[in-house]
MARKEZA-97645 format. One record per atom (N, C-alpha, C, O): residue number from 1; atom name; x, y, z. Coordinates in pm, 1 decimal, decimal comma, padded with zeros to 6 digits. Each point is the difference from the previous one (the first is absolute). Example, Ala and Ser with C-alpha at 12.3 -4.5 7.8 and 13.67 -1.06 7.14 Angstrom:
BEGIN
<1; N; <01319,0; -00569,0; 00780,0>>
<1; CA; <-00089,0; 00119,0; 00000,0>>
<1; C; <00090,0; 00120,0; 00000,0>>
<1; O; <00103,6; -00001,9; 00066,5>>
<2; N; <-00138,6; 00106,9; -00138,5>>
<2; CA; <00082,0; 00119,0; 00006,0>>
<2; C; <-00077,0; 00109,0; 00073,0>>
<2; O; <00050,9; 00110,8; 00016,9>>
This chain:
BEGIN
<1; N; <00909,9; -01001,5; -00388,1>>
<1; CA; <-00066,2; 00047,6; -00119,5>>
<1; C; <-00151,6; -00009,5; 00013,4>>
<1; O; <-00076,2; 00076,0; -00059,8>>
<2; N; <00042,7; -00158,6; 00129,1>>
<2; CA; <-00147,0; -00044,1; 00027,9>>
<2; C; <-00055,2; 00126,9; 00043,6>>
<2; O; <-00101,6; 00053,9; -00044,0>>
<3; N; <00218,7; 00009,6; 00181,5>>
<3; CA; <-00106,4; 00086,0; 00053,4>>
<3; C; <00006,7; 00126,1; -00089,3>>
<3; O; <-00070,6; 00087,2; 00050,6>>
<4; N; <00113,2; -00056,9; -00133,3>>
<4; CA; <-00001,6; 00128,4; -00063,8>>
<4; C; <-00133,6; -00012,2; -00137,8>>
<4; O; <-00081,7; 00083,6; -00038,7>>
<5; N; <00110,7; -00233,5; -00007,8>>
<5; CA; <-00118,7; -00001,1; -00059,4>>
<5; C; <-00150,2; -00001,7; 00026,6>>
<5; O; <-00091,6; 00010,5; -00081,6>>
<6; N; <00086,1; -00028,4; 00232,0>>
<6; CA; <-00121,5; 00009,3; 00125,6>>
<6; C; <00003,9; 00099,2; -00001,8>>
<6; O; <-00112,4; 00039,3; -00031,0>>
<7; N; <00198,4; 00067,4; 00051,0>>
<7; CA; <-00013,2; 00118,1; 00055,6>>
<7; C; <-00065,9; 00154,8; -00133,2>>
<7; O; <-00090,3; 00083,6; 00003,2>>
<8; N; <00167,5; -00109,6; -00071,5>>
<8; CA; <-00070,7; 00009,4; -00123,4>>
<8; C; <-00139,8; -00031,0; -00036,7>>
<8; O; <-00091,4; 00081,9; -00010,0>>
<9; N; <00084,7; -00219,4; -00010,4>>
<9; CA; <-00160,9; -00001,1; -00022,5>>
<9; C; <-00075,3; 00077,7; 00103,9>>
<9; O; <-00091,9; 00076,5; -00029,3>>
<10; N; <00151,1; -00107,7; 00202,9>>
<10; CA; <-00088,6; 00096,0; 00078,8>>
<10; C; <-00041,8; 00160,1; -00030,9>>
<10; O; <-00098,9; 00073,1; 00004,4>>
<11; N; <00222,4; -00069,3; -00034,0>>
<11; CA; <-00030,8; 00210,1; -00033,4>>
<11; C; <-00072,1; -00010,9; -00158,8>>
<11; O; <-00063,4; 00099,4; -00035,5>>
<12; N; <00070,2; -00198,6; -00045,5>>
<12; CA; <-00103,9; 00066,7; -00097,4>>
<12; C; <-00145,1; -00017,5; 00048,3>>
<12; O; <-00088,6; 00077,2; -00036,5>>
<13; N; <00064,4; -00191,5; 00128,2>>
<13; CA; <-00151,5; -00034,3; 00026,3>>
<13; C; <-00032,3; 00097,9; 00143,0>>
<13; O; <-00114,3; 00001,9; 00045,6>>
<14; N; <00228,9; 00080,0; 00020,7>>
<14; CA; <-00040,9; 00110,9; 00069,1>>
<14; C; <-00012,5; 00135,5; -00066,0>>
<14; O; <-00085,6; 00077,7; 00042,2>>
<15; N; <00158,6; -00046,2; -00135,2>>
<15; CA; <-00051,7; 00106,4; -00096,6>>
<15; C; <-00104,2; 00040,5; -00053,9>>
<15; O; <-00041,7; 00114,7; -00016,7>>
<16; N; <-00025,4; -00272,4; -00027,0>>
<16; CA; <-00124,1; -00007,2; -00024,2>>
<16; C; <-00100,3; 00033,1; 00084,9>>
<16; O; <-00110,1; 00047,7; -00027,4>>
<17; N; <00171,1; -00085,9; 00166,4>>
<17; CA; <-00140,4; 00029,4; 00117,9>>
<17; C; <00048,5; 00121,5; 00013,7>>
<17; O; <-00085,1; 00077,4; -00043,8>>
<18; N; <00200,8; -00005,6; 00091,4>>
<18; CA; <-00067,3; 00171,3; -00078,8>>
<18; C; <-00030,9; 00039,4; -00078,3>>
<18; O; <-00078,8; 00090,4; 00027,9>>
<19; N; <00098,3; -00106,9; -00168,5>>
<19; CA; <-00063,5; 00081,4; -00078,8>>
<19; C; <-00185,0; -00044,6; -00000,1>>
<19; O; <-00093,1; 00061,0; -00052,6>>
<20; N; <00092,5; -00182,0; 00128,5>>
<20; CA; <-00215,5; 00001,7; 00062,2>>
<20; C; <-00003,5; 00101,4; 00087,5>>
<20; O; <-00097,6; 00075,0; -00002,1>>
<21; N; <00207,7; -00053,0; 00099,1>>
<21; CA; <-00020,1; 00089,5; 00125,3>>
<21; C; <-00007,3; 00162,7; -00087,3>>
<21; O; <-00074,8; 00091,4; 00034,6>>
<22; N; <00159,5; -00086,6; -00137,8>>
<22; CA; <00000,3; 00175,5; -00036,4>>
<22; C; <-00169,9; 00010,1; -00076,1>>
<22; O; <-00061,3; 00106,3; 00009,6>>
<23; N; <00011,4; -00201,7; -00067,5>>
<23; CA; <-00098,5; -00008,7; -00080,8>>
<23; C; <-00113,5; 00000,0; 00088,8>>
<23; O; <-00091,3; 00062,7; -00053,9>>
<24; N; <00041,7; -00129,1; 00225,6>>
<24; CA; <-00055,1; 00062,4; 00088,1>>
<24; C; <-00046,1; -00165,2; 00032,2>>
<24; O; <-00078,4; -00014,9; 00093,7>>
<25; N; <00111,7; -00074,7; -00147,4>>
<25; CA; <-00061,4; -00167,6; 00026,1>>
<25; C; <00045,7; -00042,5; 00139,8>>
<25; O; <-00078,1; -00057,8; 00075,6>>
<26; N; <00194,8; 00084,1; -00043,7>>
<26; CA; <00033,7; 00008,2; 00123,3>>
<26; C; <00078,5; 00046,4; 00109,6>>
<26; O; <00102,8; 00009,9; -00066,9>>
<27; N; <-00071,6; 00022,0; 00166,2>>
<27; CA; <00074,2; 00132,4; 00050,9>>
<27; C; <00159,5; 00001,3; -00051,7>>
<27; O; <00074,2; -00095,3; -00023,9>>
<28; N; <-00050,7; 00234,4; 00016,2>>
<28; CA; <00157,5; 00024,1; -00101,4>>
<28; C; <00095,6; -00021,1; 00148,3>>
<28; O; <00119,1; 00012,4; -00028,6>>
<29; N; <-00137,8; -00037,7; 00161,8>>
<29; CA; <00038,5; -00055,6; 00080,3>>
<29; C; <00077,7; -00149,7; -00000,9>>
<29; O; <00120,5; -00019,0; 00016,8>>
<30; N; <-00193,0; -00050,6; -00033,9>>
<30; CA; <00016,9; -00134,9; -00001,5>>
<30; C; <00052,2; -00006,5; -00120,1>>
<30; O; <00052,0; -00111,5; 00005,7>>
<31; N; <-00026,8; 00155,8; -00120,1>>
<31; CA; <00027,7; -00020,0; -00134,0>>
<31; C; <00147,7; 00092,1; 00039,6>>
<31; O; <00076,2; -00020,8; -00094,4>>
<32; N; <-00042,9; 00065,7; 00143,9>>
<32; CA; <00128,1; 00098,3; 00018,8>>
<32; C; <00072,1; -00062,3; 00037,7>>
<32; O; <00098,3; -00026,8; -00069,0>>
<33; N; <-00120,1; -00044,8; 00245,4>>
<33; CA; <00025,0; -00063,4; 00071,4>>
<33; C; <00087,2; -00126,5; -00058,3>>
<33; O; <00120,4; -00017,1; 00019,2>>
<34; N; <-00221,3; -00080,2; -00105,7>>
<34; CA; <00030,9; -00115,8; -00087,1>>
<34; C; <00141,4; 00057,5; -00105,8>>
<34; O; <00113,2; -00047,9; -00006,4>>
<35; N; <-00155,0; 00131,9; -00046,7>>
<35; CA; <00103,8; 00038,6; -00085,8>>
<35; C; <00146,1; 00066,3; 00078,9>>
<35; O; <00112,4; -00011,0; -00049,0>>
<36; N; <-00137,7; 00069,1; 00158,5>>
<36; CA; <00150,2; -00003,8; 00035,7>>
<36; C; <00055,1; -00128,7; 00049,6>>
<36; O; <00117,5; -00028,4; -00023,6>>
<37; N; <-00209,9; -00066,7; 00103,7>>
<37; CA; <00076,9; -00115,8; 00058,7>>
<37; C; <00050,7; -00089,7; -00101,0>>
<37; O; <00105,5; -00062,9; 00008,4>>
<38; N; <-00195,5; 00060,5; -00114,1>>
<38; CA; <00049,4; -00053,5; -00137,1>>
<38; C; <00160,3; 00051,7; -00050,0>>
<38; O; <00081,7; -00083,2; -00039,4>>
<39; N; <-00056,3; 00200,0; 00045,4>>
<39; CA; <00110,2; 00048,4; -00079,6>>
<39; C; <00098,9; -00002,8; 00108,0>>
<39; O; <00115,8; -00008,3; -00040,7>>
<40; N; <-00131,6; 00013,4; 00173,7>>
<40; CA; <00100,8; 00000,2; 00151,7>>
<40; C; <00036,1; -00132,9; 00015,1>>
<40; O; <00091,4; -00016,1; 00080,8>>
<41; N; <-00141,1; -00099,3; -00141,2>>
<41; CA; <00037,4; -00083,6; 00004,4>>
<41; C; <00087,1; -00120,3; -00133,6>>
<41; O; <00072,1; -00099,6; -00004,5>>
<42; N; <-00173,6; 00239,8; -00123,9>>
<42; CA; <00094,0; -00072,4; -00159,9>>
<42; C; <00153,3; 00024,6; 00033,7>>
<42; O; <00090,8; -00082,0; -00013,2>>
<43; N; <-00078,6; 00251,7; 00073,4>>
<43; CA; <00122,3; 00072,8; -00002,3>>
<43; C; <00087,4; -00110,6; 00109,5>>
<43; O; <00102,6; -00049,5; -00046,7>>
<44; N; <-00133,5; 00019,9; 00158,0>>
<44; CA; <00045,5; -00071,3; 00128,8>>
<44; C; <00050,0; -00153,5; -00070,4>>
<44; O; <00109,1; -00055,5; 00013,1>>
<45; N; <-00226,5; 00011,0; -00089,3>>
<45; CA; <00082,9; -00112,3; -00067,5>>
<45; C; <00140,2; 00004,0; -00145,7>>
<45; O; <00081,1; -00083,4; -00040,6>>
<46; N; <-00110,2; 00207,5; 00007,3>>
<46; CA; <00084,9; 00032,9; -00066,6>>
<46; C; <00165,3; 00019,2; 00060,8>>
<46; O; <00102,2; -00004,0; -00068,5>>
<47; N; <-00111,2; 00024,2; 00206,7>>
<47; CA; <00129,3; 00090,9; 00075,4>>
<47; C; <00031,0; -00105,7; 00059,3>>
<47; O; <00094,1; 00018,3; 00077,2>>
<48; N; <-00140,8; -00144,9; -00079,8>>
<48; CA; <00058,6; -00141,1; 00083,5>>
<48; C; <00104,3; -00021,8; -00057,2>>
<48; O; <00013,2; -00028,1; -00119,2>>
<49; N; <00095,8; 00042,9; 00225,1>>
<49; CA; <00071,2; -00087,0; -00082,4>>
<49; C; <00113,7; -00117,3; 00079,3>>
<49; O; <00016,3; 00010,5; 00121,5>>
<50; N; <00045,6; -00101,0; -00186,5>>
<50; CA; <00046,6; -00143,4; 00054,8>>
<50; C; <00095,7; 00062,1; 00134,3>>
<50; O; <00048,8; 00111,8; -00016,5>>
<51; N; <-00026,5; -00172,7; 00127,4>>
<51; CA; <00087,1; 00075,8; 00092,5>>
<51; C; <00079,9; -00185,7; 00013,9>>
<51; O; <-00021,2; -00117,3; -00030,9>>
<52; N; <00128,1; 00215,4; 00106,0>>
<52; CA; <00116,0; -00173,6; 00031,5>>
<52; C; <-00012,4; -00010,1; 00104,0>>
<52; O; <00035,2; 00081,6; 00085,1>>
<53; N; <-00110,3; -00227,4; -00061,1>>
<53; CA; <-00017,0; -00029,2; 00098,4>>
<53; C; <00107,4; -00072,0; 00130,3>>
<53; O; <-00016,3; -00034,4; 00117,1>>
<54; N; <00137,3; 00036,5; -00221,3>>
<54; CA; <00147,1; -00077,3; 00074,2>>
<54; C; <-00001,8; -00106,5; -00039,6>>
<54; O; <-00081,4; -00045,1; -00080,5>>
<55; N; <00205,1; -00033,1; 00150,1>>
<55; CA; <00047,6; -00100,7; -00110,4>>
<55; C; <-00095,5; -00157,9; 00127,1>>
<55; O; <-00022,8; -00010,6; 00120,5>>
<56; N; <00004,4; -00055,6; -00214,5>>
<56; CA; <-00042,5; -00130,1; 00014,7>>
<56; C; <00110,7; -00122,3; 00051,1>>
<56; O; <00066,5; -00067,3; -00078,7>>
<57; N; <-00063,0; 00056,3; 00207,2>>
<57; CA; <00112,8; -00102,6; 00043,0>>
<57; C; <-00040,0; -00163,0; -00010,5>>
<57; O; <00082,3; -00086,0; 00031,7>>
């Protein structure tokens, strides 16, 4: 749960650095960039899921 609530806060505080990048404060590059690794990784923590690892002797 931790990481989805990390991951989250990341993509709103990368959203933010694009919408500086569309506004011209700093390149819409690096602000793009941030915002997909942000959401490639909310989605990635979202799709985890528990696997069986076998039984414990």
């Amino acid at each position: 749960m931790k990481k989805v609530l990390v991951g989250i806060l990341f993509m709103g505080v990368s959203f933010l650095v694009f919408l500086l990048g569309l506004m011209k404060f700093i390149p819409v590059l690096i602000g793009s960039i941030l915002l997909f690794l942000s959401i490639f990784f909310t989605v990635l923590s979202f799709s985890e899921r528990k696997r069986f690892k076998g039984l414990k002797t």
